[in-house]
N, CA, C and O atoms as a GROMACS GRO file, in nm:
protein
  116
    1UNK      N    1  10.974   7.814  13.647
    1UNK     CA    2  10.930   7.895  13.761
    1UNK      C    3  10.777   7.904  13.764
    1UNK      O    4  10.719   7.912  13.872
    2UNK      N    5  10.706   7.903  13.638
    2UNK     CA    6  10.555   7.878  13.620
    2UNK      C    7  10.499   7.800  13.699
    2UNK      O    8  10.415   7.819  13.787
    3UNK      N    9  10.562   7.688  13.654
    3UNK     CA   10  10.507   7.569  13.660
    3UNK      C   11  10.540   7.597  13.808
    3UNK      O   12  10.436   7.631  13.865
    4UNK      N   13  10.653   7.595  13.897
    4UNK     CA   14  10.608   7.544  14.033
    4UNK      C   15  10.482   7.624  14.109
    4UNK      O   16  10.413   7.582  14.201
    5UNK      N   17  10.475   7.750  14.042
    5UNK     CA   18  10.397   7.853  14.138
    5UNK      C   19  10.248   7.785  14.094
    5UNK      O   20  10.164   7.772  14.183
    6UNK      N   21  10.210   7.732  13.928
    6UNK     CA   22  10.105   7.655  13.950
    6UNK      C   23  10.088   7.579  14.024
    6UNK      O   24   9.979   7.593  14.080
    7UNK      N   25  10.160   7.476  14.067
    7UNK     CA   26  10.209   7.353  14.140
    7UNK      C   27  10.179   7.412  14.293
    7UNK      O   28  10.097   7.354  14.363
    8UNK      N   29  10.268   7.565  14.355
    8UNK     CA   30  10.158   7.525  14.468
    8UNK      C   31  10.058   7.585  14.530
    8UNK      O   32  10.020   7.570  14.646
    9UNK      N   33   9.993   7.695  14.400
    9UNK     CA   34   9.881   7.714  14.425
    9UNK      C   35   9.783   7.595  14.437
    9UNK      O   36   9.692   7.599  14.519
   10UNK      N   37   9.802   7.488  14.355
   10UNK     CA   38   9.730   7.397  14.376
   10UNK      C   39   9.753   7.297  14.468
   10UNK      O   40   9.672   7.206  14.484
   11UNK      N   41   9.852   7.305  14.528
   11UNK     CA   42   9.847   7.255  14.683
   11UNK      C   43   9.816   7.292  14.766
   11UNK      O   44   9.778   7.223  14.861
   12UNK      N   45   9.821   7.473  14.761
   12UNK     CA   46   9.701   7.544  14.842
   12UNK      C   47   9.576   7.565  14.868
   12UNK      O   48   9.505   7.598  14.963
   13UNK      N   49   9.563   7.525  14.718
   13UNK     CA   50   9.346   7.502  14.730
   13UNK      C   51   9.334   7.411  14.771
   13UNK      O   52   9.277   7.392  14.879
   14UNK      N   53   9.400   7.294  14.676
   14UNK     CA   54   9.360   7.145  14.760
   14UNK      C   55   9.340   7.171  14.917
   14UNK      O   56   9.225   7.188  14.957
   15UNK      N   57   9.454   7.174  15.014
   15UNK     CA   58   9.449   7.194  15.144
   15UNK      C   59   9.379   7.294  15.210
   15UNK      O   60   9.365   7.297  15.332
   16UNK      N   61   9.332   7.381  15.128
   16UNK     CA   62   9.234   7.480  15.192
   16UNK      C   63   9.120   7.410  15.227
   16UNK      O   64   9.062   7.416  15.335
   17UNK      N   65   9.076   7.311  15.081
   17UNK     CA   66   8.932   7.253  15.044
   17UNK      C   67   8.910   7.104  15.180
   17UNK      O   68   8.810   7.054  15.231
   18UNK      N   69   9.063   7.078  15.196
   18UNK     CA   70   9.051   6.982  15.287
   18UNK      C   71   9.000   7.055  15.417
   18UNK      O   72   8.893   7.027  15.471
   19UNK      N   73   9.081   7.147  15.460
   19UNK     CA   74   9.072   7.237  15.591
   19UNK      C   75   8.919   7.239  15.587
   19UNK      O   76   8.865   7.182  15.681
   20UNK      N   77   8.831   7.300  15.487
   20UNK     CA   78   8.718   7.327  15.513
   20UNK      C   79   8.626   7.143  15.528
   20UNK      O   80   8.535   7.103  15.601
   21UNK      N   81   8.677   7.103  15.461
   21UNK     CA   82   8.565   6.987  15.447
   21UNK      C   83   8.594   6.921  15.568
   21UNK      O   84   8.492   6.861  15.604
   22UNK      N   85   8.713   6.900  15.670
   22UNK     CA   86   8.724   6.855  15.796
   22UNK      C   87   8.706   6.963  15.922
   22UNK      O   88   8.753   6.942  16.033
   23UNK      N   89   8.634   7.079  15.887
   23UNK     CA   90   8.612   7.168  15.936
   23UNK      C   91   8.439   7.157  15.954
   23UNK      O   92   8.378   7.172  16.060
   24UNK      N   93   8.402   7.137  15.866
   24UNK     CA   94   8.250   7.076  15.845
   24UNK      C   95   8.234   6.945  15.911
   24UNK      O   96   8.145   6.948  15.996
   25UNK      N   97   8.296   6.826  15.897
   25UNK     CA   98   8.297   6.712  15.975
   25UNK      C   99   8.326   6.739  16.149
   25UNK      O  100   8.254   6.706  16.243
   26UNK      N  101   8.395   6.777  16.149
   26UNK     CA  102   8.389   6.832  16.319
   26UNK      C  103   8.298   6.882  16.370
   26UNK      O  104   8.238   6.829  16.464
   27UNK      N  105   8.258   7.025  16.306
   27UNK     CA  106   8.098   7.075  16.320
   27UNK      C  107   7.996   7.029  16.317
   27UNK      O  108   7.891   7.076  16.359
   28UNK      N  109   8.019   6.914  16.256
   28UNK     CA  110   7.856   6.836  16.250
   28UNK      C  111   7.848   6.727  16.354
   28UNK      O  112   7.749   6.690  16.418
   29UNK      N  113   7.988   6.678  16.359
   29UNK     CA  114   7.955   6.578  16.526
   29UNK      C  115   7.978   6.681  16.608
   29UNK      O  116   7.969   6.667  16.730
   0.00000   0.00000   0.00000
């Protein structure tokens, strides 16, 4: 049960970090 809730917190940052970094690419063009 650990392990998955590690598992998708870290699918949640990842995709946060994406959200922001293609959030920045849009903004800049």
């Amino acid at each position: 049960m650990k392990k998955n809730w590690v598992l998708f917190f870290i699918l949640l940052f990842v995709s946060f970090i994406w959200g922001v970094v293609y959030w920045l690419v849009i903004a800049k063009s």
